[in-house]
C-alpha positions as a Python dict, from the first residue, in 0.01 Angstrom:
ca = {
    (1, 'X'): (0, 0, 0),
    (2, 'X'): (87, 163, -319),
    (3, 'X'): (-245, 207, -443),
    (4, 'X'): (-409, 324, -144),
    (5, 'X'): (-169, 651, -150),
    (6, 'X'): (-199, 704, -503),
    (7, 'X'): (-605, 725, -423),
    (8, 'X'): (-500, 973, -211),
    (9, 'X'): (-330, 1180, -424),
    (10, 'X'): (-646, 1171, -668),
    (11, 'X'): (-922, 1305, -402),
    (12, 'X'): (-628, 1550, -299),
    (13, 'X'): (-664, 1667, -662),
    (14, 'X'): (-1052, 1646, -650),
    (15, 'X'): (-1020, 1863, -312),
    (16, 'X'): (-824, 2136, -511),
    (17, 'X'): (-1117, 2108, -768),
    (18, 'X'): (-1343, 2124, -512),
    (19, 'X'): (-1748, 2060, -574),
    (20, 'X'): (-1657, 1917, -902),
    (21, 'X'): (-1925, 1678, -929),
    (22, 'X'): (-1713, 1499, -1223),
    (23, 'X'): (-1413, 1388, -1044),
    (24, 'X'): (-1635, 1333, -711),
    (25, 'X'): (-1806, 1032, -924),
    (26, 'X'): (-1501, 934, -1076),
    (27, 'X'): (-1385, 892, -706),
    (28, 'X'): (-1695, 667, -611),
    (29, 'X'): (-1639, 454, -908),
    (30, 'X'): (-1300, 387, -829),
    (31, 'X'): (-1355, 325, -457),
    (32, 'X'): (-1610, 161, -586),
    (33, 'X'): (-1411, -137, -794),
    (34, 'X'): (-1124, -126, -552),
    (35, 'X'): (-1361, -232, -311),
    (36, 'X'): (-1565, -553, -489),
    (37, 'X'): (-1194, -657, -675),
    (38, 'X'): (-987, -721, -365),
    (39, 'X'): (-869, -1036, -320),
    (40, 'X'): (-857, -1287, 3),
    (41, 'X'): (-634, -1132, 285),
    (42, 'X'): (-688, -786, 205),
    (43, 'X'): (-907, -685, 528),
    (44, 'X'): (-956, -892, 854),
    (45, 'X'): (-1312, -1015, 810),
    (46, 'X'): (-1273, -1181, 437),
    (47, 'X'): (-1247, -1508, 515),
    (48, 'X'): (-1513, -1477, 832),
    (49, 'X'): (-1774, -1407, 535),
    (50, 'X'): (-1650, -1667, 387),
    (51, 'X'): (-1685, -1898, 633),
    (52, 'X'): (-2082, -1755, 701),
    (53, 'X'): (-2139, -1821, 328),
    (54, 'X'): (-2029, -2184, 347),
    (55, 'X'): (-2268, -2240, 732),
    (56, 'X'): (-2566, -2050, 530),
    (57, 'X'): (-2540, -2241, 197),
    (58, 'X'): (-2462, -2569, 355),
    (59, 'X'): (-2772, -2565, 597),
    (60, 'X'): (-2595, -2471, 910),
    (61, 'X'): (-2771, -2254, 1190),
    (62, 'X'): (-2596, -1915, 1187),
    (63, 'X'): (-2718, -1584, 1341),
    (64, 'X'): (-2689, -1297, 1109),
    (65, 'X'): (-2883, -1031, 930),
    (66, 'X'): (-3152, -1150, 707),
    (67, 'X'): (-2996, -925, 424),
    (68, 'X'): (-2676, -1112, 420),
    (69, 'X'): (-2855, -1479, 437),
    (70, 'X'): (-2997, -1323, 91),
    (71, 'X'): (-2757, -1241, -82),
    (72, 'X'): (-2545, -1532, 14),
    (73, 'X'): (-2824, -1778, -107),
    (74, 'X'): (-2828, -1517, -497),
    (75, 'X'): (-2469, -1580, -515),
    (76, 'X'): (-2451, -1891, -478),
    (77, 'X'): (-2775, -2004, -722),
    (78, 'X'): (-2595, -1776, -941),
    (79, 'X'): (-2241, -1805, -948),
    (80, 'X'): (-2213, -2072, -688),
    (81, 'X'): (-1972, -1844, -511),
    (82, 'X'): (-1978, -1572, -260),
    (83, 'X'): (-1870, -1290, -507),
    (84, 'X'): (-2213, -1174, -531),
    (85, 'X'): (-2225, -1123, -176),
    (86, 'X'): (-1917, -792, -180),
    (87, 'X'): (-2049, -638, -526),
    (88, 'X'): (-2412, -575, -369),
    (89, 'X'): (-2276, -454, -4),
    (90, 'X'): (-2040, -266, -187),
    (91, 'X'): (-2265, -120, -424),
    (92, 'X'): (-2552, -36, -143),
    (93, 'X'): (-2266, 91, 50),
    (94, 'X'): (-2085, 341, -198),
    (95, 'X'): (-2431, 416, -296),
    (96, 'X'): (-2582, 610, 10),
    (97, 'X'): (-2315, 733, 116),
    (98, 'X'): (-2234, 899, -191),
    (99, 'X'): (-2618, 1010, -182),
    (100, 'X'): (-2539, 1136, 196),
    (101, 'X'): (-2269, 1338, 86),
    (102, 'X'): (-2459, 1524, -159),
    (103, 'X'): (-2712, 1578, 59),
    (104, 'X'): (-2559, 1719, 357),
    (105, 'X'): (-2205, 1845, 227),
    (106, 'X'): (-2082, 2200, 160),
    (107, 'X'): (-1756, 2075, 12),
    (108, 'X'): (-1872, 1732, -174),
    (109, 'X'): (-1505, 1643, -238),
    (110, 'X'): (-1382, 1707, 117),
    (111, 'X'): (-1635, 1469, 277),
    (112, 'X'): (-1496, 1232, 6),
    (113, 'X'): (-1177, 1278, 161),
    (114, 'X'): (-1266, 1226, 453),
    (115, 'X'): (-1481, 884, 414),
    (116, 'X'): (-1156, 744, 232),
    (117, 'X'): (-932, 815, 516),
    (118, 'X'): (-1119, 645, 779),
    (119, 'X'): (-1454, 479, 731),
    (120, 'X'): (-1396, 349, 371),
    (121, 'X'): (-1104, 127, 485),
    (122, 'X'): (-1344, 10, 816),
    (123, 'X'): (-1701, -28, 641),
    (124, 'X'): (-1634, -110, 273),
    (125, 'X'): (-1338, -324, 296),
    (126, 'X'): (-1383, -502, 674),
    (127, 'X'): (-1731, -450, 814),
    (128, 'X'): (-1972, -486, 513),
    (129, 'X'): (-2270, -521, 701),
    (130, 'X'): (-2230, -219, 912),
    (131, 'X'): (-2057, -41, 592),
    (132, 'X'): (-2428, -72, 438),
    (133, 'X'): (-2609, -9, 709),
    (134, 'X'): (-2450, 317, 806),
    (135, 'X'): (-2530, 436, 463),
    (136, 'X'): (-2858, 371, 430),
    (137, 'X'): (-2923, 508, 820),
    (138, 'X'): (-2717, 794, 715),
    (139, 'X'): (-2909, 932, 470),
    (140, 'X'): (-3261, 855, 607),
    (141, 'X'): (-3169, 1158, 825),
    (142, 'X'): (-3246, 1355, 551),
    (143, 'X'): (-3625, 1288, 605),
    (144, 'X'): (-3610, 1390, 910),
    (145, 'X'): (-3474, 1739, 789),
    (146, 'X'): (-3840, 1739, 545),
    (147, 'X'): (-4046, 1634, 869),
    (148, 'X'): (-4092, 1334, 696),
    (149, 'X'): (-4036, 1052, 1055),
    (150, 'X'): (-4195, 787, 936),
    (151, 'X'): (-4001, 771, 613),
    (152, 'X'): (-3715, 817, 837),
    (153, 'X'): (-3814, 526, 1082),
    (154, 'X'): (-3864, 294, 791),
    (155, 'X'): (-3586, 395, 643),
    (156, 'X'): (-3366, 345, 974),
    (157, 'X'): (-3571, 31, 1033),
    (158, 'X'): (-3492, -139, 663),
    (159, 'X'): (-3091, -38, 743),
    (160, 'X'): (-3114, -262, 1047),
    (161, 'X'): (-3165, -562, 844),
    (162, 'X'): (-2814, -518, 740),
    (163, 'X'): (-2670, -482, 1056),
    (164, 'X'): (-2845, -467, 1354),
    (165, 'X'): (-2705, -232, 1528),
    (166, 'X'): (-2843, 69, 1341),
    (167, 'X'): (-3142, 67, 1536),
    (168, 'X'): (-2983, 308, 1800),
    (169, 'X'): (-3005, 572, 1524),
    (170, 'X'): (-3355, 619, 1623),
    (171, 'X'): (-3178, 782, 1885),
    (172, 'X'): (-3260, 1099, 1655),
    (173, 'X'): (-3611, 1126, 1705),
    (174, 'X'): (-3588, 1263, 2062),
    (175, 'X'): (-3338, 1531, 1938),
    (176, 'X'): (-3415, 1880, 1960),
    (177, 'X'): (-3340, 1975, 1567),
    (178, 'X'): (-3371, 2324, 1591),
    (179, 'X'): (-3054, 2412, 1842),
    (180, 'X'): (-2798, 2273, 2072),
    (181, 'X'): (-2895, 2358, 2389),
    (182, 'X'): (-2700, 2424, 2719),
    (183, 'X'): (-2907, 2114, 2901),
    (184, 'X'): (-2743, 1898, 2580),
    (185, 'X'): (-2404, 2041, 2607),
    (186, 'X'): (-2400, 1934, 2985),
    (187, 'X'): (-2540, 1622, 2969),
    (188, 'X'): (-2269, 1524, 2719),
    (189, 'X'): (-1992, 1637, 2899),
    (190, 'X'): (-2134, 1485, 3238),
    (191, 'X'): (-2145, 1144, 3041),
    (192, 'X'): (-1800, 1150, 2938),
    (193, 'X'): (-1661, 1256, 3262),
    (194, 'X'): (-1893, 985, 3415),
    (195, 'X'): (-1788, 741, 3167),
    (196, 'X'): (-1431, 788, 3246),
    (197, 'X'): (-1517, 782, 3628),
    (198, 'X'): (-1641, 451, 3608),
    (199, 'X'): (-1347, 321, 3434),
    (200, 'X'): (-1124, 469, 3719),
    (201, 'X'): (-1390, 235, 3920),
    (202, 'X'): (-1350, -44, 3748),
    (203, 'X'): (-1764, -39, 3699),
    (204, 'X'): (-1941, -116, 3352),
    (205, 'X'): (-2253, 25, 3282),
    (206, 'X'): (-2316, -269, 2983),
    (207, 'X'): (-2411, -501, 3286),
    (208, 'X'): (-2765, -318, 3297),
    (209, 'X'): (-2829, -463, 2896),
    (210, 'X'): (-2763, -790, 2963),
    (211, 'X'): (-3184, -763, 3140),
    (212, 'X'): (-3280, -640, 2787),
    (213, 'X'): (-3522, -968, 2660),
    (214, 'X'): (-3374, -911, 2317),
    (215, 'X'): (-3219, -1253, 2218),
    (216, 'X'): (-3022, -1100, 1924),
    (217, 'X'): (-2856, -806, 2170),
    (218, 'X'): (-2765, -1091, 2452),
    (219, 'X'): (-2648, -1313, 2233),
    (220, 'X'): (-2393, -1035, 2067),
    (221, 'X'): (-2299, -926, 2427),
    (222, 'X'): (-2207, -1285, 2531),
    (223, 'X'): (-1974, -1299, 2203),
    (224, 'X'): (-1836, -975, 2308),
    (225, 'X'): (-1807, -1010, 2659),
    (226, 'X'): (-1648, -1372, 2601),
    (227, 'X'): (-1417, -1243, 2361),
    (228, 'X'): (-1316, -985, 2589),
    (229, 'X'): (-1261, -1211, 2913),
    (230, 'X'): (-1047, -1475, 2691),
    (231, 'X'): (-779, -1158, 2547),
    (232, 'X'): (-898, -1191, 2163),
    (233, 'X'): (-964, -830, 2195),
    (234, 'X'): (-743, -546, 2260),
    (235, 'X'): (-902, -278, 2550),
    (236, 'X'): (-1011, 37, 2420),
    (237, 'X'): (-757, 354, 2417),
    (238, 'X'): (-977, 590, 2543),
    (239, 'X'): (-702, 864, 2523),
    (240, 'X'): (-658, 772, 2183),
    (241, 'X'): (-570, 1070, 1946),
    (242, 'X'): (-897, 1004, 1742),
    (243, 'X'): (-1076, 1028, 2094),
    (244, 'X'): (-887, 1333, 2160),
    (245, 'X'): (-957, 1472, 1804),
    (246, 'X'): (-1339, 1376, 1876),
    (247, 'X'): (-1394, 1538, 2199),
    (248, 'X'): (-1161, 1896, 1991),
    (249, 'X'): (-1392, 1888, 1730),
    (250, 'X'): (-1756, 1858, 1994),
    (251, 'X'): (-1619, 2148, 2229),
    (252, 'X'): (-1520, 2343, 1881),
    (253, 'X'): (-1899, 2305, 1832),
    (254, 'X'): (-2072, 2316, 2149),
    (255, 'X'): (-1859, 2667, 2166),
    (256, 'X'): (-1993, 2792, 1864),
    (257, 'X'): (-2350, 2620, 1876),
    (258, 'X'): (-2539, 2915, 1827),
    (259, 'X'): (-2456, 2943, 1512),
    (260, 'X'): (-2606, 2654, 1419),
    (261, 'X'): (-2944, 2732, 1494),
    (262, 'X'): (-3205, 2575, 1247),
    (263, 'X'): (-2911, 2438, 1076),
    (264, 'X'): (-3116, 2144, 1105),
    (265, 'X'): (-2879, 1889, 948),
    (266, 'X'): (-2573, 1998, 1132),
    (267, 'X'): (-2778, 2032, 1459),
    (268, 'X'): (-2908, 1655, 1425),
    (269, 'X'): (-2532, 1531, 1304),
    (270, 'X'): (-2360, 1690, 1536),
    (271, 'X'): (-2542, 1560, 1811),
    (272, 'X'): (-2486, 1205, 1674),
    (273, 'X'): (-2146, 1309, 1615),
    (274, 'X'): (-2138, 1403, 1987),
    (275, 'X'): (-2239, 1043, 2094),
    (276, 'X'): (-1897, 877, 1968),
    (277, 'X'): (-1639, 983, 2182),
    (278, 'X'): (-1929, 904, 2485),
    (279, 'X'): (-2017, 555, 2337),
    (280, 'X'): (-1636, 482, 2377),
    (281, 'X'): (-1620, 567, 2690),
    (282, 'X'): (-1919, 482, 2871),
    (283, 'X'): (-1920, 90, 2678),
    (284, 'X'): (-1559, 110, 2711),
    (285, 'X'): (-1554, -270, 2901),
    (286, 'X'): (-1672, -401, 2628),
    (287, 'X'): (-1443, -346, 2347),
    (288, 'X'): (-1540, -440, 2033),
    (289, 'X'): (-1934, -312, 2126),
    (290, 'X'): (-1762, 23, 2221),
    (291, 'X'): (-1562, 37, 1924),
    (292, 'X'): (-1833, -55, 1700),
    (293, 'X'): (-2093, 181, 1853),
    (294, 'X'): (-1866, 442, 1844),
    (295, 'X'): (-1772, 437, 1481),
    (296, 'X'): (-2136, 447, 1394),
    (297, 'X'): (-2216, 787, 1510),
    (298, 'X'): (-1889, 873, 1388),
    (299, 'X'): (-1997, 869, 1021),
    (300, 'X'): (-2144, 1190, 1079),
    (301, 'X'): (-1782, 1327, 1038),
    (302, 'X'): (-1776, 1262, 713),
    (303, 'X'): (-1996, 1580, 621),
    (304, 'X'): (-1956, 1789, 1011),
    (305, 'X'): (-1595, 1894, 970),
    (306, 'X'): (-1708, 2087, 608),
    (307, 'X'): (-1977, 2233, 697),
    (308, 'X'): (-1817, 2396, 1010),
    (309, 'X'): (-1541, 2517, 783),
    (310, 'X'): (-1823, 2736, 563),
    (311, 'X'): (-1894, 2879, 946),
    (312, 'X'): (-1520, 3020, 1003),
    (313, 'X'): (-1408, 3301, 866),
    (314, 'X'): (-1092, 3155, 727),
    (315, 'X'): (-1227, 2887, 575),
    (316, 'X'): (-972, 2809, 304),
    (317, 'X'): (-742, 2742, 618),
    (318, 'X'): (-962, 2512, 802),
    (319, 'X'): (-1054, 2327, 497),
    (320, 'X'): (-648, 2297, 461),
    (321, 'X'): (-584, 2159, 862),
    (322, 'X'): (-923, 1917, 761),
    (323, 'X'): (-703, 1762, 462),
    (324, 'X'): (-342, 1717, 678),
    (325, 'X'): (-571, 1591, 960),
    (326, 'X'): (-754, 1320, 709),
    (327, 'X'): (-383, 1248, 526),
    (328, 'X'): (-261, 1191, 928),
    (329, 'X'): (-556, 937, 984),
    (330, 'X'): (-519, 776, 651),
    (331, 'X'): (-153, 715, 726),
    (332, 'X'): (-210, 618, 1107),
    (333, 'X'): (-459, 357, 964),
    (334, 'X'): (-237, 231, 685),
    (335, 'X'): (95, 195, 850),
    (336, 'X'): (11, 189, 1207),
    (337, 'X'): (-303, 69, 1299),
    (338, 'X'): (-236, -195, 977),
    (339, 'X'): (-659, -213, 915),
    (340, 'X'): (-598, -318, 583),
    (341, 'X'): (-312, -504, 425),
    (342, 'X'): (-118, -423, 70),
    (343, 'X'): (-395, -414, -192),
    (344, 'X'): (-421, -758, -427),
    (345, 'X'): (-684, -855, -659),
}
């Protein structure tokens, strides 16, 4: 775990020289390399790619994203292994998101920060495909800041292809961009207190998508609901301190929303933002969909928490509770939560 900290302690140092462009792409680099040079046993889903690469090269049916049947098949005509496969997820990866947080982020180092802490460990070393896809959705929100939608849709659209999933961030196109409005506020707070109603209930809302004729989303809710009935997944905490930390950080917002009028960026992220701690409750029966649904919108946190501190007054001490909150996760993750094993090449 060594190595992880002493990261830490270098985007600590690139915080205190914040918006230092220099040491915020010496950062990427290095997350960059630690990600494509760890070895087998390092994160939980290793050897599952693996095991895709050898079905996919070997002729076997296998349902995945069209992106990751591609570069399985370039690795292995080129290096007849699956090392191909991590540099290029990696790379996309690193890539957008980097590219998202110069977009969107006051404090460039900060948002750095704060995808190390959390998402960095979850996307880039565990869940590649979504890692990519996140990035790429990500950042197409920044043509819908120009007005540009169909760039945008495409954009969203082309992400999907490396996960799925990231087609419910066309969720953003019915947004309101200009403000957060009171009929917004309430609907999100009426969703989470429904959400945990129905788990008081014992009722899941999920059983209304199983009617959806979309092979690829019934098929991943069988895998998910099976692996939920059989105990191979743990239920979701939904009084979890991240959960708690989520639903802080929306009322902090929703309180102060007028501020953020034709903010357009932090309008549309916080919104998405807004739609984690609900996902997690609402598809709460359904673990590992809730969980995974939930950490998507969540990438919005990387750049919401900075630019709310450039909205408080004393924003030298919010950006300081920002960096013992993102050291707190990093070590829950590490030493707690164990996401990620000691580092080995």
């Amino acid at each position: 775990m060594l190595i992880y900290i002493i990261i830490l302690f270098f985007l600590l140092i690139c915080c205190y020289c914040e918006n230092n462009k220099a040491f915020f792409y010496t950062g990427i680099v290095i997350l960059f390399i630690l990600a494509i040079l760890r070895g087998e046993g390092v994160d939980r889903d290793y050897e599952t790619y693996i095991s895709i690469y050898g079905y996919l090269i070997n002729g076997e049916p296998y349902t995945i994203e069209p992106t990751f049947i591609l570069a399985a098949y370039i690795s292995h005509y080129l290096t007849g292994s699956p090392v191909l496969i991590f540099f290029v997820f990696a790379l996309i990866a690193i890539y957008y998101k980097s590219k998202f947080i110069i977009t969107f982020s006051p404090y460039i180092c900060l948002s750095l920060l704060i995808y190390y802490s959390n998402f960095y460990f979850v996307h880039e070393l565990t869940q590649i495909r979504i890692g990519a896809a996140s990035a790429i959705g990500f950042y197409a929100i920044k043509y819908l800041v120009k007005n540009e939608q169909r760039k945008f849709i495409i954009l969203v659209l082309f992400s999907s292809l490396f996960h799925f999933s990231m087609v419910i961030l066309l969720i953003t196109l019915l947004f309101d961009k200009r403000k957060i409005n009171i009929y917004y506020i309430l609907t999100i707070y009426c969703l989470i207190i429904a959400g945990y109603l129905l788990i008081y209930l014992n009722i899941s809302p999920l059983r209304v998508l199983q009617y959806i004729p979309i092979s690829v989303l019934r098929e991943k809710l069988a895998i998910y609901t099976y692996q939920t009935e059989n105990g191979m997944i743990e239920p979701v905490n939904v009084t979890s301190i991240m959960q708690l930390v989520r639903l802080c950080v929306i009322t902090f917002i929703f309180a102060n929303s007028r501020k953020f009028e034709n903010n357009t960026p932090m309008v549309l992220l916080s919104k998405l933002y807004s739609l984690s701690p609900v996902c997690l409750v609402l598809f709460s029966s359904l673990p590992a969909f809730a969980i995974r649904v939930s950490e998507l919108y969540s990438v919005a946190d990387i750049v919401v928490l900075p630019i709310l501190a450039t909205y408080c007054k004393q924003a030298r001490m919010i950006r300081l509770g920002i960096v013992v909150l993102t050291i707190c996760i990093l070590l829950m993750n590490l030493f707690h939560n164990g996401i990620v094993n000691g580092y080995h090449f």
